[in-house]
N, C-alpha and C positions, 0 to 999 in steps of 0.2 A: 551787756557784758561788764560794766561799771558797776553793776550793782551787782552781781554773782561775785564778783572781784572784791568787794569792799566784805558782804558775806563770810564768805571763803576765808577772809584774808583775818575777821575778826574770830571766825571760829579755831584759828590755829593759834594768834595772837594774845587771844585772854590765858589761856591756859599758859603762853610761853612766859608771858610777864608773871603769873600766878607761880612760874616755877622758878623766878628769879631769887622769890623771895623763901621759896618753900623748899625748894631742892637745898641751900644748905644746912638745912634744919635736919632733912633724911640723912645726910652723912656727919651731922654732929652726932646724932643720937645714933646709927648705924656704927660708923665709925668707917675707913679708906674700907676694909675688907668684906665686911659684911653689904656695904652699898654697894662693890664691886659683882657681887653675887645678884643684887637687884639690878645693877645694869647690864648683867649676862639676860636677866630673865627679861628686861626690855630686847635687847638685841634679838634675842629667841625667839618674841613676840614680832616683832619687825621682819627678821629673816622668817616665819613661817610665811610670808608674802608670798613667797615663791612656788607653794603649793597652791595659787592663787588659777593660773595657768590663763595667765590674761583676762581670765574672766570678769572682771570688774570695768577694765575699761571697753569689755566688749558688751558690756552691759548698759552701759552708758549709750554707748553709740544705737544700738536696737531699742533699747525704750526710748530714745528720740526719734527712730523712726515710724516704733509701734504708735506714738502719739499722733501720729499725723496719718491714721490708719484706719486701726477700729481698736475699738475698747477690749476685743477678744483676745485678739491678738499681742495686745499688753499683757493680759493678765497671763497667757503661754510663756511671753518673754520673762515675767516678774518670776512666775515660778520655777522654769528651768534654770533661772540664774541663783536663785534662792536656794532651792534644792540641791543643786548642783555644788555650789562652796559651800551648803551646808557639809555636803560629802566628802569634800576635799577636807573641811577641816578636821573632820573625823577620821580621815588615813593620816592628816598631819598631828592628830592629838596622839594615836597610838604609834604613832613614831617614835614620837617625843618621851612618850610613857616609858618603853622598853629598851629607851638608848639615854635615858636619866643615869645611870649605874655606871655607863663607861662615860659618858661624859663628866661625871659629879669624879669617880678614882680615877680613871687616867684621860683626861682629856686637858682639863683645867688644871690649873695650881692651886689647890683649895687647903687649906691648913687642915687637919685631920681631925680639931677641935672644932667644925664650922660643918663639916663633911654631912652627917646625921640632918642639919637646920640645912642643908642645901641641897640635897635629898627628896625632902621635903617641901621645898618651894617648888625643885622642877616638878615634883608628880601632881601639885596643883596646879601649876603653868601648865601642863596638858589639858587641861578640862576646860581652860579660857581658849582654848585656837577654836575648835566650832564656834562657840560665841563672838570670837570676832569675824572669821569667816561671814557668816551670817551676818553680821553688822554691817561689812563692807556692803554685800549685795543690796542690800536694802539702801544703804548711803548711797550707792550707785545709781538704784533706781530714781531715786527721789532729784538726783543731780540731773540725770537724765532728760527726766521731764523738766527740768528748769526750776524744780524744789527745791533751790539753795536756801531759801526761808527756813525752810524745815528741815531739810539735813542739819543747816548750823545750827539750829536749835538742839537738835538733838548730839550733835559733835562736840559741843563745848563740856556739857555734864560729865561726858564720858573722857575726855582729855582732862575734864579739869580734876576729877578720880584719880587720875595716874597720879599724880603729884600732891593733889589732898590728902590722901589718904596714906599714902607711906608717912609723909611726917606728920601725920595727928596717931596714926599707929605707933611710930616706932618712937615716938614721943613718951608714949602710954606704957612702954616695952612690950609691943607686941614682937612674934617671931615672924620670918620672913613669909614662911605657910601661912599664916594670920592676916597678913600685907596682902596676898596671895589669892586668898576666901574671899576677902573683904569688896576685892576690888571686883573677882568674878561674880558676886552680887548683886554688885552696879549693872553691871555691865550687860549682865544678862536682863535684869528691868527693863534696861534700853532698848535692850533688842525685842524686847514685846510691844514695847510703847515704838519700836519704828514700825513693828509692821502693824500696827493697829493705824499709824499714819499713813502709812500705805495703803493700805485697804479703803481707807477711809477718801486721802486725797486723790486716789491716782484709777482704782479699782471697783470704784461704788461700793464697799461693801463687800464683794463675792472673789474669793480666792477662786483657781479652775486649775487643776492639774494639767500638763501638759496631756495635745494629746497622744500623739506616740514621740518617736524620738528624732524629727524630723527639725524643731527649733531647736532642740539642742545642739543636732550635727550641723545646722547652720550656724550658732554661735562659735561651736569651737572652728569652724571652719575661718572666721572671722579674727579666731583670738588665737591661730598657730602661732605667728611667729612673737605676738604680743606676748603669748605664753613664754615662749625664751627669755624676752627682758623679765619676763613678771617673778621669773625664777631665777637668773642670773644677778638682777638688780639689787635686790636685798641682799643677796650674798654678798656680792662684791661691796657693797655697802658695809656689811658688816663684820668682814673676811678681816679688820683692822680690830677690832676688841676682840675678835676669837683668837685672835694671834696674839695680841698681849696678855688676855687671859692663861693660855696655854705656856707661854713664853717667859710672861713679865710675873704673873701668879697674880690673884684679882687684887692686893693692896696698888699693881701699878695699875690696873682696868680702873679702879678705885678713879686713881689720879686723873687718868686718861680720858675717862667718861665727863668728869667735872669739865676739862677745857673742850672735849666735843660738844658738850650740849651745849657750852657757853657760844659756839660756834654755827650749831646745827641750828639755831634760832634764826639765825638771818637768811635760811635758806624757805622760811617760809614765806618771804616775799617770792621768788622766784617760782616757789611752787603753785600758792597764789596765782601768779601771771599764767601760768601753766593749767590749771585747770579751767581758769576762764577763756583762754585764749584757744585752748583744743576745739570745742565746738563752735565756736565761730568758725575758725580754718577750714573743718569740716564741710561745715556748709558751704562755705565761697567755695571751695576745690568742688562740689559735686555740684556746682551754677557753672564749672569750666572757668573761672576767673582767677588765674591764675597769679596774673600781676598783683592782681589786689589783696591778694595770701602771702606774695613774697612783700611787698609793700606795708602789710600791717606787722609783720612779724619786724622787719628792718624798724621799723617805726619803737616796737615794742622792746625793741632790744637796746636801743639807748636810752629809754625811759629805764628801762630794768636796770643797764650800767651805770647813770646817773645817781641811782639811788643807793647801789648797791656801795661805788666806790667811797662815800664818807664811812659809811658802819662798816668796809672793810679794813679801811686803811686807818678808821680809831682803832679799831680790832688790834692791828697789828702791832700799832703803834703803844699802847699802854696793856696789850695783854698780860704782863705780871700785875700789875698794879688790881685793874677786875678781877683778876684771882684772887688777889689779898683779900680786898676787901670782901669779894662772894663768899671765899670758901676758904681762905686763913694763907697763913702763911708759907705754909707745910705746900699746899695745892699752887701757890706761885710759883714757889721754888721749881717745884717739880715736874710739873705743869705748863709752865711760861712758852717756852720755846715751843712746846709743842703745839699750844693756841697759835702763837704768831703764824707758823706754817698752817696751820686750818685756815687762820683769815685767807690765805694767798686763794687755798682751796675754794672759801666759802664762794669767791667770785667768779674763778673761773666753772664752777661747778653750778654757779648760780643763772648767766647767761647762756649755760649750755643746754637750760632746760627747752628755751626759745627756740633753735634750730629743730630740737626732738619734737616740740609739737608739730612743726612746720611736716616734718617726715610725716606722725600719725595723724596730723590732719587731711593730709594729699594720699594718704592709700600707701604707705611706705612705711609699714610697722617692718617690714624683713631688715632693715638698713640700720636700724640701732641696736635689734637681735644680732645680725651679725659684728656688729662692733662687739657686743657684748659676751658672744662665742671667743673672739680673740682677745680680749682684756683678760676672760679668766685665765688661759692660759699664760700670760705675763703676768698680770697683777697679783694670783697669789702666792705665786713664788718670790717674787720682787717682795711683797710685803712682807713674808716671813724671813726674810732675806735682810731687810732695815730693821725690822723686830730686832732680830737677833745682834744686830752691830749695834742699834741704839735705844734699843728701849722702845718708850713711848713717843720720841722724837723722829723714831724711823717709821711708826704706825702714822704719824701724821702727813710723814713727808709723802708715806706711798698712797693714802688717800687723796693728799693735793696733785702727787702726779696722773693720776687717774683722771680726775675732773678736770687736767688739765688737759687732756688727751681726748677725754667726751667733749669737751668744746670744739677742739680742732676738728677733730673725726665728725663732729655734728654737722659744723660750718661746710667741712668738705666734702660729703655724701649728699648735703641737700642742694649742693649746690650742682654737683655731677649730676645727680638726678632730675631733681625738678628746673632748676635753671640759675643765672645770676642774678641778684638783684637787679630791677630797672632804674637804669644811672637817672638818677636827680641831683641838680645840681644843690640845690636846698636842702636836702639832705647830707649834702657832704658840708656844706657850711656847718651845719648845726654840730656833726660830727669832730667839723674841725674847735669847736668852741668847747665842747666836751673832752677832746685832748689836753686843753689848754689850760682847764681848768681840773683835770685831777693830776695835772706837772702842777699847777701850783698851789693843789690843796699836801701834795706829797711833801713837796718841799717845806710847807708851812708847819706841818707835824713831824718835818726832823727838827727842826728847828724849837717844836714844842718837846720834843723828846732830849735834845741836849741842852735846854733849860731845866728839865724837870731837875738833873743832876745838881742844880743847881738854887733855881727858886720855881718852885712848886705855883706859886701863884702866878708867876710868870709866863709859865707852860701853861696854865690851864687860860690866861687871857688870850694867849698865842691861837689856842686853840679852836675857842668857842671864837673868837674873829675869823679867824679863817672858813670856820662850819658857814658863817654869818654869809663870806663875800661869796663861798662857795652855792650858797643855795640860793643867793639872787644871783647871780651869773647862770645856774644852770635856770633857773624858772623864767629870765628872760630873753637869754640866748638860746639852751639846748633843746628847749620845748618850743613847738610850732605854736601858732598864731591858735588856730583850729584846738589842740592840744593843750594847751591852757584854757581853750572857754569848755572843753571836756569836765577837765578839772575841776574848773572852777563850779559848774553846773550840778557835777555831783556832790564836792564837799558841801555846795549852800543847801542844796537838796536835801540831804540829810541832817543838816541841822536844823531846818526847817520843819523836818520830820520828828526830829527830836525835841 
């Protein structure tokens, strides 16, 4: 699981640091309006998830079992999964085609100089949903079988596309349609080069059509309620730039994207934990080992809040400052506040992934669909609701209250359902030393934030000693004995290996 985790963890992360440096370059040369038009067409991209209908992670879970089967019986799984989101994404491209026109004049805020070049983008943004469709499935399969080797091989090129190629294009003065081609391209290569990995690692060689429609009604049977998050999820996810798009008009989506992504970066740790941590649960829950499912998750959730709390609370604590210097002054300004409320979010949204695994690993996908049945009807009204009073600062607040709500609702459903944690006393030691030190990494960085007003180098000594006591405190108090030689086994491993 150490090593699908460290995988996983680097095929999100090259591309995230790639886009540190790359992402302000798309909106020097774009400019707040026209990049706000490329972060509608990412959102688009992301919210077509939901025509996904669970099937990716119910693909996961069947080619893990088809492996431990017969080889036939994979190649049925492979292809009804295949086939299948190929389909979806072909209802989800001709959506997208035919509802360009009302979304481009009344949907968004689009300056009427821009309307023509955004036009444009959407009707090539249709033609990319099959190909990612299709991408997924194939990622899925390959994860499935414990092909993390190969899926992040093949996920990096393609993440690292999104971000290369807008600013080497809009560098070049290409148009957003140009951004658009360029990248479906890519992307579609990938997707011959996955399934020729496929074929090759998982299938010997011989694709096999299903035989009639007997695996597929067993996948969807598998992937009902998965389907409602799978289609709720991105929504609600991204119900916060469709609302400032429409509301703020893309110069503020412009602003607002800038401190989301600055944000959305540390959620790939948590996601990370989350795709390594699903199949293992998995397995324990279906051995009947229950304790040991509630045990690794408790375990995995203060490793995740350990980590999460410094990159949150620097987050919040210098969020103008990152904006200046990322993305200029203009994006501080305007921007600032709205970041610091995403920090709040990035954590609580971050260890709420942990309890949701815990749900889809024990056989309890209905319990976060049903959260997610009752968020929409709060959340987007509430959020067009903070739109409206504050701009980009109320898109942020209703995001973090959201994530703040899947944590609780996580913690409390897994807990009604599957059971309480099993009291350890050692556990709550470790717990108690992890309190104790993000009250005094908190306090250390108010203290580095009303210096900054002051002497700038002062703040920043403040700082970087506090990271210092913070992370030997946590690596010899909040991590177990066992949990550090983990650690330590895999970091020398792969250096070793390197």
């Amino acid at each position: 699981m150490a090593r699908n985790s460290a995988l996983y963890f680097s095929s999100l992360a090259l591309p995230a640091l790639a886009a540190v440096f790359l992402v302000p370059v798309t909106v020097r040369e774009l400019g707040p309006s026209r990049f706000g038009l490329l972060a509608l067409a990412w959102a688009v991209a992301e919210g077509a998830g939901m025509f996904d209908f669970g099937l990716g992670r119910a693909t996961v879970h069947f080619v893990a079992d088809a492996t431990a089967r017969s080889s036939a019986r994979l190649r049925e799984i492979v292809a009804a999964s295949v086939f299948s989101q190929l389909a979806m994404g072909i209802i989800a491209a001709t959506l997208l085609f035919f509802l360009a026109p009302l979304l481009v004049n009344n949907v968004f805020a689009i300056a009427p100089d821009v309307i023509p070049e955004a036009s444009a983008m959407f009707g090539v943004l249709a033609l990319h949903l099959p190909v990612l469709f299709s991408a997924a499935a194939l990622r899925a399969t390959l994860e499935g079988a414990q092909r993390f080797d190969l899926s992040t091989a093949l996920r990096i090129p393609g993440s690292m596309a999104s971000v290369v190629i807008p600013a080497a294009a809009a560098s070049a003065g290409a148009s957003l349609a140009t951004i658009m081609w360029l990248l479906l391209a890519v992307r579609l290569m990938l997707v011959l080069i996955s399934a020729a990995a496929v074929s090759r690692a998982l299938l010997e060689g011989r694709w096999a059509l299903p035989s009639g429609f007997g695996v597929l009604r067993e996948i969807l049977a598998y992937s009902g309620w998965v389907a409602v998050s799978a289609a709720l999820g991105p929504a609600l996810g991204s119900i916060d730039r469709f609302a400032v798009g429409a509301l703020v008009g893309v110069t503020g989506l412009g602003f607002y994207t800038g401190a989301s992504e600055a944000a959305n970066r540390f959620l790939l740790i948590p996601a990370t934990a989350f795709a390594a941590l699903l199949p293992a649960l998995a397995l324990t829950h279906a051995r009947g080992a229950r304790d040991r499912s509630l045990e690794a998750t408790r375990a995995a959730r203060r490793q995740l809040a350990a980590l999460l709390l410094p990159l949150c609370l620097g987050l919040f604590a210098f969020a103008p400052g990152i904006l200046r210097v990322w993305l200029g002054a203009d994006f501080a300004s305007a921007a600032g506040p709205a970041l610091r409320i995403l920090a709040v979010g990035v954590f609580f949204g971050g260890v709420a992934h942990l309890p949701m695994a815990l749900l889809y690993g024990s056989g309890r996908p209905d319990l976060p669909a049903k959260i997610h049945l009752v968020e929409v009807w709060i959340h987007v009204p509430l959020t067009i609701a903070l739109v409206k009073e504050w701009g980009i600062t109320g898109a942020a607040l209703a995001w973090t209250l959201r994530c703040g709500a899947d944590w609780v609702l996580y913690e409390w459903v897994s807990r009604r359902s599957i059971g309480p944690y099993p009291s350890d006393g050692a556990e709550r030691a470790l717990m108690i030393w992890l309190s104790w030190s993000a009250l005094g990494l908190t306090a250390a960085l108010a203290a580095a934030i009303w210096l900054d007003n002051r002497s700038s180098p002062g703040a920043l000594a403040v700082t970087m000693l506090a990271l210092v006591v913070y992370a030997g405190v946590a690596w010899s108090r909040v991590l177990s004995n066992a949990e550090r030689l983990a650690w330590r086994a895999m970091v020398f491993r792969k250096g070793a290996r390197s």
